[in-house]
C-alpha positions as CSV (number, residue, x, y, z in Angstrom):
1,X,-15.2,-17.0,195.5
2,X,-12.2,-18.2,193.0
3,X,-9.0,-18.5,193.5
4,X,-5.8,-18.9,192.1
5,X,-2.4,-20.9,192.5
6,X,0.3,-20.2,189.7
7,X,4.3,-20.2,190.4
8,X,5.9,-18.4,187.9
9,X,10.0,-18.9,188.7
10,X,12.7,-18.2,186.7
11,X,16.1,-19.2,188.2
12,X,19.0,-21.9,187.3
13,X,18.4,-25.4,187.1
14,X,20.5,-27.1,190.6
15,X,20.5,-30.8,189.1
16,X,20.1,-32.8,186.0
17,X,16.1,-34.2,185.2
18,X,15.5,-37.0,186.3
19,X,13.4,-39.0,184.2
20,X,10.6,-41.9,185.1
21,X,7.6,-43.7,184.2
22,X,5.1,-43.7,187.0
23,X,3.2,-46.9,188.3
24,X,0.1,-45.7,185.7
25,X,2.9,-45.4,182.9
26,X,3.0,-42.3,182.8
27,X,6.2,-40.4,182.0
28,X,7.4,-37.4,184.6
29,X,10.8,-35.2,185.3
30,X,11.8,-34.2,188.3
31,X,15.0,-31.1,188.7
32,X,15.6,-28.7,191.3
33,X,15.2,-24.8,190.3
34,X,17.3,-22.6,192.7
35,X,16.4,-18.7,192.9
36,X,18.0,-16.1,194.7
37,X,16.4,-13.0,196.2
38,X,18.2,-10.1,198.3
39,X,18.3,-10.9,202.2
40,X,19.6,-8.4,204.5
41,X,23.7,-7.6,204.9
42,X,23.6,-7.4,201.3
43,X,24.2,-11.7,201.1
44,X,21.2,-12.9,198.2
45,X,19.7,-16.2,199.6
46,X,18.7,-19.0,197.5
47,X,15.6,-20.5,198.0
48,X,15.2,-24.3,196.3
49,X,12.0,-25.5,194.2
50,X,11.3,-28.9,193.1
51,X,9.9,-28.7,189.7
52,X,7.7,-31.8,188.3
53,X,7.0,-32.2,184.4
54,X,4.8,-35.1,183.1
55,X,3.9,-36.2,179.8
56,X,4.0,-34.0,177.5
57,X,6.8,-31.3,179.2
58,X,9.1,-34.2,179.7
59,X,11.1,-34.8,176.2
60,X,11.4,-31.2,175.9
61,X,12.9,-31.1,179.8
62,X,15.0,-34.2,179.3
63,X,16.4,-32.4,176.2
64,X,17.2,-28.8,177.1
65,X,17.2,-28.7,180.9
66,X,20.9,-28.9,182.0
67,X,22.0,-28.3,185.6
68,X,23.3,-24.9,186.0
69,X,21.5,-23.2,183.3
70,X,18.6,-20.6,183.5
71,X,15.2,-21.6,183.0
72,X,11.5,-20.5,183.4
73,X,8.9,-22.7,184.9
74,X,5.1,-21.9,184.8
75,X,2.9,-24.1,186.8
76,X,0.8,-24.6,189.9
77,X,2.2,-25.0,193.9
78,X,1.0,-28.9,195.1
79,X,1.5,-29.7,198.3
80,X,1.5,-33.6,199.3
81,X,2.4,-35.5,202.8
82,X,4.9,-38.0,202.7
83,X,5.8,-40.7,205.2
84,X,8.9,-40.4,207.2
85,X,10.6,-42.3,209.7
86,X,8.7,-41.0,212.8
87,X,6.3,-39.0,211.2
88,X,5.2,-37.0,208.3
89,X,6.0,-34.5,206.4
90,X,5.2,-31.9,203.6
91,X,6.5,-31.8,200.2
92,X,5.7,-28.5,198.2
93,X,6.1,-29.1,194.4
94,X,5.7,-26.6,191.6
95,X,4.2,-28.8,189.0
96,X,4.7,-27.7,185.3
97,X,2.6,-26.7,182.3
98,X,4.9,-24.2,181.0
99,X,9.3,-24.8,181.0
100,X,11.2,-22.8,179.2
101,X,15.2,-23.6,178.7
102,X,16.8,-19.9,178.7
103,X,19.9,-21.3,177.7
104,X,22.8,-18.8,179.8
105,X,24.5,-20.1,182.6
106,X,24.2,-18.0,185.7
């Protein structure tokens, strides 16, 4: 039986990439994507992705992804535990193959 894990989001970029070079050396980009859907009482609510680029995807993201600005981000949902004081916890990622800047501010 297949099946399938894509995210397709488009929404406004809530910080500026940050940029790094993993322990392997390889480069990645990290922003937050924010996008709103209707909620009842008429109020929209804004649920928060955190997007992950490597290699390739990160020039292009380090040059045209600017907090506040729309963008649209193709990719697959990863989830990985993290340690925590006390605990652990889960840390849903969207990572990228596809980001496109769309260049109006919201």
């Amino acid at each position: 039986m297949r099946s399938l894990n894509r995210a397709f989001l488009i929404g406004r970029a809530g910080t500026e990439p940050e940029v790094a070079t993993s322990r392997s050396g390889h480069r990645v980009a990290t922003f937050r994507l924010a996008t709103d859907r209707p909620a009842s009482r008429g109020r929209d609510r804004t649920d928060w992705h955190t997007v992950v680029a490597w290699d390739e995807l990160v020039p292009l993201v380090e040059r045209q992804v600017r907090k506040g600005e729309r963008v649209y981000v193709e990719g697959r949902i990863e989830a990985r535990e993290e340690r925590v004081r006390g605990g652990r916890r889960t840390r849903t990622e969207i990572i990228a193959e596809d980001v496109i800047p769309l260049g109006t501010r919201m």
